[in-house]
FITISE-237676 format. One record per residue (C-alpha): residue number from 1; x, y, z. Coordinates in Angstrom, 1 decimal, always signed. Layout:
! FITISE-237676
+-----+--------+--------+--------+
: num :      u :      v :      w :
+-----+--------+--------+--------+
: NUM :      X :      Y :      Z :
...
+-----+--------+--------+--------+
END
This chain:
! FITISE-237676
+-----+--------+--------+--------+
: num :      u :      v :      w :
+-----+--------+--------+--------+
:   1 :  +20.9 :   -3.7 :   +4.8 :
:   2 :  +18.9 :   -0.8 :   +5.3 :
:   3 :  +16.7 :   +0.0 :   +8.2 :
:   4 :  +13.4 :   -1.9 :   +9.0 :
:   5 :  +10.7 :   +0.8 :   +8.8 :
:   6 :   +8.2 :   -2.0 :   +9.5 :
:   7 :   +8.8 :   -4.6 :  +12.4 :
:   8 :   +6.3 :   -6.8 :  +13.5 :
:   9 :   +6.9 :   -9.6 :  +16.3 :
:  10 :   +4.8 :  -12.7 :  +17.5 :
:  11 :   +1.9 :  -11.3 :  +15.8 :
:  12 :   -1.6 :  -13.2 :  +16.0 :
:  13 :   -5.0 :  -12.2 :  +14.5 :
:  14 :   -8.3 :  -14.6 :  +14.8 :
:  15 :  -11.5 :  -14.2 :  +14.6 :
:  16 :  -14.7 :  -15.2 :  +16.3 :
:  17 :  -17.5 :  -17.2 :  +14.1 :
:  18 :  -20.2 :  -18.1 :  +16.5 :
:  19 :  -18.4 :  -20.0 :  +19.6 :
:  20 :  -15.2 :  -21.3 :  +17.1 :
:  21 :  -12.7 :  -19.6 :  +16.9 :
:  22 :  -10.7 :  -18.7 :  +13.4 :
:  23 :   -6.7 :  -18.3 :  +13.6 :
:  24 :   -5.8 :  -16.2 :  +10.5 :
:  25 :   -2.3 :  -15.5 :  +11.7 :
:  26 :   +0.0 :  -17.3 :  +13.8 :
:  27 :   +3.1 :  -16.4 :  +15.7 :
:  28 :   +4.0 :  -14.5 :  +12.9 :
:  29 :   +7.3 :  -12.4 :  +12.7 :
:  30 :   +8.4 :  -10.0 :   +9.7 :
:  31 :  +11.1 :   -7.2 :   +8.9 :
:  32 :  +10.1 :   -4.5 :   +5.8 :
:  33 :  +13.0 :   -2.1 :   +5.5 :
:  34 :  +13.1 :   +1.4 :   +4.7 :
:  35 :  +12.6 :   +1.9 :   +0.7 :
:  36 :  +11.4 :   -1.8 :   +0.2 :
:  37 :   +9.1 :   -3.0 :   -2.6 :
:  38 :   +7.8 :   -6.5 :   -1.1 :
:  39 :   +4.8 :   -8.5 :   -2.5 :
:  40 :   +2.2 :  -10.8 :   +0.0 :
:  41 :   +1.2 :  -13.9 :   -1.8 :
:  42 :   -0.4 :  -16.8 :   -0.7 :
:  43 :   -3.5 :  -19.0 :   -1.4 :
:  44 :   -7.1 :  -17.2 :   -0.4 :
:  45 :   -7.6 :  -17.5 :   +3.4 :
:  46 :   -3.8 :  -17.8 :   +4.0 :
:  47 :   -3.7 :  -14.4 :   +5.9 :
:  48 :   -2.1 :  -12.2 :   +3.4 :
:  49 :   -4.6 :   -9.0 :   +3.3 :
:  50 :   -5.7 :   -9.5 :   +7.1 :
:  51 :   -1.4 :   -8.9 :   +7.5 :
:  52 :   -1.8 :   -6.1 :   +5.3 :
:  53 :   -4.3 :   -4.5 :   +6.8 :
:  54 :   -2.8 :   -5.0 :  +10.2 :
:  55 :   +0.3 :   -2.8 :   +9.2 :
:  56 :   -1.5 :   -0.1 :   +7.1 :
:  57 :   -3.8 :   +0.0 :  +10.8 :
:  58 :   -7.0 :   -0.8 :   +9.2 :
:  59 :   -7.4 :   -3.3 :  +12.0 :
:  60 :   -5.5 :   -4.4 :  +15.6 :
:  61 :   -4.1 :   -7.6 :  +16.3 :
:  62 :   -5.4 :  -10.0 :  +18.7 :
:  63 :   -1.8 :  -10.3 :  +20.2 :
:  64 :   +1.0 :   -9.6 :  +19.6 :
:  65 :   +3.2 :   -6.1 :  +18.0 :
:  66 :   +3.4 :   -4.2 :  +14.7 :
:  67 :   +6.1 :   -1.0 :  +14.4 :
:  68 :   +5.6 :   +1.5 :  +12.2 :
:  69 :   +8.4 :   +4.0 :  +11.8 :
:  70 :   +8.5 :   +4.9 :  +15.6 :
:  71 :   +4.9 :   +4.4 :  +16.4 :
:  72 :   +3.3 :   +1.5 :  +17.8 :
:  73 :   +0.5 :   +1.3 :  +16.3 :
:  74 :   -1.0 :   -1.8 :  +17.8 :
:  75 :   -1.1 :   -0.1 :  +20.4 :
:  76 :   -3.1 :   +2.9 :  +19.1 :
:  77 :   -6.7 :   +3.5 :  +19.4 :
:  78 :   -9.2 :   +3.3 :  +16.9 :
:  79 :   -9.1 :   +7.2 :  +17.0 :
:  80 :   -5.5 :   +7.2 :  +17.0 :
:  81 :   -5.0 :   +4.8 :  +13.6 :
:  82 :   -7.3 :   +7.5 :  +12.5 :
:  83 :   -5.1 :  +10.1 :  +12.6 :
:  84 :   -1.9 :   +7.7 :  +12.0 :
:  85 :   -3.4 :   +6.6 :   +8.8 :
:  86 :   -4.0 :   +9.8 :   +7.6 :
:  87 :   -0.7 :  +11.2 :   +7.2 :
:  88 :   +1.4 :   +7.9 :   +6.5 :
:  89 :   +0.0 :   +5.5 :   +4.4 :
:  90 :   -1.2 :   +5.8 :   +1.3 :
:  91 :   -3.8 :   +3.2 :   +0.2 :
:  92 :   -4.2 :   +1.9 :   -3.8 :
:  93 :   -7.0 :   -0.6 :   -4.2 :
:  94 :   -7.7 :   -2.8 :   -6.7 :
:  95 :  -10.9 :   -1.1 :   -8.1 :
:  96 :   -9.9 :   +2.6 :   -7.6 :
:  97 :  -12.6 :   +4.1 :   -5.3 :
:  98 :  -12.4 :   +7.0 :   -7.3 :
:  99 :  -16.0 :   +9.3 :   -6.9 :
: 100 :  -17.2 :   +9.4 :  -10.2 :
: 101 :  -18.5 :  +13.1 :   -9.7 :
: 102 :  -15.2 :  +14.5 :   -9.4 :
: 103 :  -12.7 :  +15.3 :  -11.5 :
: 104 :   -8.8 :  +13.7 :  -11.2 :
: 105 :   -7.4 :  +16.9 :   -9.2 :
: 106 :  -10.6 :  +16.4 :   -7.0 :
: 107 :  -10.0 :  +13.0 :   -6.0 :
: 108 :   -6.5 :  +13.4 :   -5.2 :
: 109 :   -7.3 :  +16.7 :   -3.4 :
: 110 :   -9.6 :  +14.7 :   -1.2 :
: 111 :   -6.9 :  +13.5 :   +1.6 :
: 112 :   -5.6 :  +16.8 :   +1.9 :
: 113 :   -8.4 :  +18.1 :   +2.8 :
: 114 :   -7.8 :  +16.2 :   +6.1 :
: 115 :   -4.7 :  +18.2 :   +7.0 :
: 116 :   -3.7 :  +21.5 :   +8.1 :
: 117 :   -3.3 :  +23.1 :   +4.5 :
: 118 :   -4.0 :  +26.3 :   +2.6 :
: 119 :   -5.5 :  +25.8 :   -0.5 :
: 120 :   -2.7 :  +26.7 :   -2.4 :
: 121 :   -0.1 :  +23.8 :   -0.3 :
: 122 :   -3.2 :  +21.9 :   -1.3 :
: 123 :   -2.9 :  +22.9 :   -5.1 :
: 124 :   +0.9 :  +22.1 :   -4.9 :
: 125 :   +1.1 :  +19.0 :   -4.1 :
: 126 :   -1.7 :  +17.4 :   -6.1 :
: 127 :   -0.1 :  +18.5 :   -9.1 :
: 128 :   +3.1 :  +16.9 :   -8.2 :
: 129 :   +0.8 :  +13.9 :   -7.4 :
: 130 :   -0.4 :  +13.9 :  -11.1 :
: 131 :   +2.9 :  +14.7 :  -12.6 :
: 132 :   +4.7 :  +12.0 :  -11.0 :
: 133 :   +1.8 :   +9.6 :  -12.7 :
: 134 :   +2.1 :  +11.1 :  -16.0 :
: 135 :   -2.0 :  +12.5 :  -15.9 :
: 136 :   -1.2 :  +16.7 :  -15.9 :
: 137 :   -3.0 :  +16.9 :  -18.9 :
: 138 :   -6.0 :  +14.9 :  -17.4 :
: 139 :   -6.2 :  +16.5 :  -14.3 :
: 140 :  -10.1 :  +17.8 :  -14.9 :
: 141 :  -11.4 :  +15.0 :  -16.5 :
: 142 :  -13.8 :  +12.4 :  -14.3 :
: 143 :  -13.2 :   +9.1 :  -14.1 :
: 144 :  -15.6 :   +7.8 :  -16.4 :
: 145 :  -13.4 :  +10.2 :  -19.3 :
: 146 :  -10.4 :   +7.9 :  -18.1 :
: 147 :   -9.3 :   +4.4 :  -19.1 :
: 148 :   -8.8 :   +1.5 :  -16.5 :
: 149 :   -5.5 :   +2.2 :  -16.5 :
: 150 :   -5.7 :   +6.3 :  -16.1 :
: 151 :   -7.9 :   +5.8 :  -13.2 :
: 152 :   -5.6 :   +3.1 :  -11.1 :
: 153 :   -2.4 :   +6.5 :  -12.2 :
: 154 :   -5.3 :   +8.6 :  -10.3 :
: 155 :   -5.6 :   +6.0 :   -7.1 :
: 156 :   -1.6 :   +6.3 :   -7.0 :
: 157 :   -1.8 :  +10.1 :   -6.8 :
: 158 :   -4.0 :  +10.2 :   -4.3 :
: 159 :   -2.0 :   +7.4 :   -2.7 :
: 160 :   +0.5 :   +9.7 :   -2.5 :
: 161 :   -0.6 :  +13.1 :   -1.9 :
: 162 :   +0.5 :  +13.7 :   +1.6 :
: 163 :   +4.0 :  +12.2 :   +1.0 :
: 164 :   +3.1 :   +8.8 :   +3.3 :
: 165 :   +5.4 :   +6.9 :   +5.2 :
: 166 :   +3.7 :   +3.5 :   +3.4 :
: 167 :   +2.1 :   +2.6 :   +0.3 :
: 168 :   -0.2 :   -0.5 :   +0.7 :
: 169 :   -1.6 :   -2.0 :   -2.1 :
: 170 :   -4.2 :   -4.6 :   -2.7 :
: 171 :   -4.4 :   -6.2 :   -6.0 :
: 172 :   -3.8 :   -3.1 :   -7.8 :
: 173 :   -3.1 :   -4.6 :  -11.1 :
: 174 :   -6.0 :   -7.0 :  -10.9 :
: 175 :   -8.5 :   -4.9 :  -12.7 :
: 176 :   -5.6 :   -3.8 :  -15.6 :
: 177 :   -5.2 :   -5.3 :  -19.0 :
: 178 :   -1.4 :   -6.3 :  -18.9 :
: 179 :   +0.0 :   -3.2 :  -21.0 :
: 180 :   -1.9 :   -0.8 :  -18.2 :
: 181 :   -0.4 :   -3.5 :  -15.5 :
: 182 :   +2.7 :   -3.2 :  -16.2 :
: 183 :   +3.4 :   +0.9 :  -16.0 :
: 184 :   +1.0 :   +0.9 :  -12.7 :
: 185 :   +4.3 :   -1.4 :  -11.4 :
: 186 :   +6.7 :   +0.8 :  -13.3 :
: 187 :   +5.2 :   +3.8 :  -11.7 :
: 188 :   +5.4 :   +2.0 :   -7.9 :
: 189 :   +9.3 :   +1.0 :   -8.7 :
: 190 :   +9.7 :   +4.6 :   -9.2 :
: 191 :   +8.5 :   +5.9 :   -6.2 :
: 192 :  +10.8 :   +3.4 :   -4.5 :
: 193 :  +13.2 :   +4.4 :   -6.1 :
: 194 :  +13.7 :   +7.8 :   -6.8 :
: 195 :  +10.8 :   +9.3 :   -3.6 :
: 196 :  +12.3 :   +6.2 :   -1.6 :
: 197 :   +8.7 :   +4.7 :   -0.3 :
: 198 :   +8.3 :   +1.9 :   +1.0 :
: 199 :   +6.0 :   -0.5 :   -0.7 :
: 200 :   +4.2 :   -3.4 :   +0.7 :
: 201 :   +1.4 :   -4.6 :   -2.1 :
: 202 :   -0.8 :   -8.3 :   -2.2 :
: 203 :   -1.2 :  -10.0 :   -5.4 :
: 204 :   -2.2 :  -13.4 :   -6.9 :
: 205 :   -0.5 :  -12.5 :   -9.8 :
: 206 :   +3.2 :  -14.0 :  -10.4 :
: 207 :   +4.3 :  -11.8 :  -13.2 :
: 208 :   +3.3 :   -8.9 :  -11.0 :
: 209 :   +5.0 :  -10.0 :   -8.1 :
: 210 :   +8.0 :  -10.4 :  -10.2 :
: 211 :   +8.5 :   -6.8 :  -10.6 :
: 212 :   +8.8 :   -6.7 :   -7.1 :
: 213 :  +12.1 :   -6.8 :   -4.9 :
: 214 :  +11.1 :   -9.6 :   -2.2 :
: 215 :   +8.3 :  -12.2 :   -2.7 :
: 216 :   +6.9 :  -13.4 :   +0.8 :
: 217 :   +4.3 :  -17.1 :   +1.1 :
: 218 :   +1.5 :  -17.0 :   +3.1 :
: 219 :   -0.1 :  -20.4 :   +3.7 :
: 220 :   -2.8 :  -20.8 :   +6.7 :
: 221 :   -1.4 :  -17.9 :   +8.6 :
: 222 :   +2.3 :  -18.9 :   +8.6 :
: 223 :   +5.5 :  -17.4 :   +6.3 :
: 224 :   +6.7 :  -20.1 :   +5.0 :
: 225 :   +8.6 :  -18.9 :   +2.0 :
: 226 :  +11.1 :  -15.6 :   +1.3 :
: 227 :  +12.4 :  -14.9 :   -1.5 :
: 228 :  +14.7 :  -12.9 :   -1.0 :
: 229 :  +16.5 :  -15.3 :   +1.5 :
: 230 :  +16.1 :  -19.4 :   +2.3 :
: 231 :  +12.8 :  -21.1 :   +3.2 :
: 232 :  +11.1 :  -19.9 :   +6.9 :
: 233 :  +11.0 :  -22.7 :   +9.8 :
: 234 :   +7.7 :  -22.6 :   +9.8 :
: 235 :   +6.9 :  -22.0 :  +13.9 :
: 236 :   +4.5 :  -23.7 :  +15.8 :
: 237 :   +1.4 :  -22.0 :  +16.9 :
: 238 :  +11.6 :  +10.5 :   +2.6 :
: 239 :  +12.6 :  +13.3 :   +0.1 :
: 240 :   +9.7 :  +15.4 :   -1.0 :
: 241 :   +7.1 :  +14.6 :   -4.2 :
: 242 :   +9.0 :  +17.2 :   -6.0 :
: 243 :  +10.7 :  +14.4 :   -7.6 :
: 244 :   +9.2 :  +14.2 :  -11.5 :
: 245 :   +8.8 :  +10.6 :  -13.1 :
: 246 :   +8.4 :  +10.2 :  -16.6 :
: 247 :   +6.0 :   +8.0 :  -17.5 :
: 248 :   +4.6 :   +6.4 :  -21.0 :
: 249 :   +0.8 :   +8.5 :  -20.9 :
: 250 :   -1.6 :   +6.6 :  -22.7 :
+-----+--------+--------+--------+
END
């Protein structure tokens, strides 16, 4: 089995709604190893984007510990997720986020501009970005010019610009007619595959999380069910983007 990259243990998360409190997760334990694809699913309110947002350090825990590679990140600041986040995740959302003013090199320039880069580094690994998606030819078009489909190939790029540690993705087929669907998911199988990312992505969608390599259950802040292995006890409270895919460009 390869090695977790992601290990989190006895992890809680609740919120405060006046004077109740709201448990989202409970007591929850999870291994993600290194060069995983592995899909969240669970009814809505069952904790499955809170969880993914814990990892990608988009929020802290109320209790408990999440491992990232060799950083501890819920122990980190809000400063120091900051700064985390920006060099190793890489975030794809379900509607894009793309600014509508600039063109495809532009958005997925925009995370570099973050880091310690010349402007030719910069220029260098964008393109790979868009090459690896199959959108070198659409690289100064804006994203009203592209289709639904071109623009999600754009939110990868920039997902991947600065060579993360983890992709997290939310929904990102959920705004895709199923022919665009389906080579977003052929496009994240190859960056497991040949750039060996690790790939943790929510979905409601069973044919989506099909293409996937472990299916997880979420249901009222528990695992209860993993695919990959038998049902849970359910407890009481990489190389460089030089690598070129080929891609079908529509």
């Amino acid at each position: 089995m390869a090695q977790s990259i992601v290990q989190v243990r006895n992890l809680y998360k609740s919120f405060s709604r006046g004077a109740e409190e709201i448990k989202v997760l409970q007591n929850l334990n999870l291994d993600v190893a290194e060069a995983e694809f592995l899909t969240l699913m669970g009814p809505s309110g069952s904790g499955k984007t809170t969880l993914l947002n814990l990892i990608a350090g988009l929020d802290q825990p109320t209790s408990g510990s999440i491992l990232v590679g060799d950083h501890v990140i819920s122990d980190m600041s809000e400063s120091q997720l900051a700064r985390w986040r920006t060099r190793n995740v890489g975030f794809i959302f379900q509607f894009y986020y793309l600014l509508p003013v600039l063109t495809a090199y532009e958005n997925v320039e925009l995370p570099l501009l973050l880091l310690p880069m010349s402007s030719s580094e910069r220029k260098k690994q964008v393109l790979r970005a868009l090459d690896l998606v199959g959108l070198l030819d659409r690289l100064r078009h804006r994203p009203g010019q592209l289709s639904g489909g071109q623009q999600q190939r754009v939110g990868i790029a920039r997902a991947i610009v600065t060579d993360p540690t983890l992709i997290v993705a939310d929904e990102p087929t959920g705004d895709l007619d199923s022919r665009s669907a389906s080579e977003v998911l052929t496009i994240l199988n190859l960056l497991r595959e040949q750039l060996n990312k690790t790939i943790i992505m929510v979905t409601h969608d069973p044919h989506a999380a099909e293409r996937s390599q472990r299916i997880l259950q979420l249901e009222k802040g528990r695992l209860v069910l993993d695919s990959a292995a038998q049902p849970l006890e359910v407890q009481p409270a990489a190389p460089s983007l030089g690598v070129t895919a080929h891609v079908h460009r529509a």
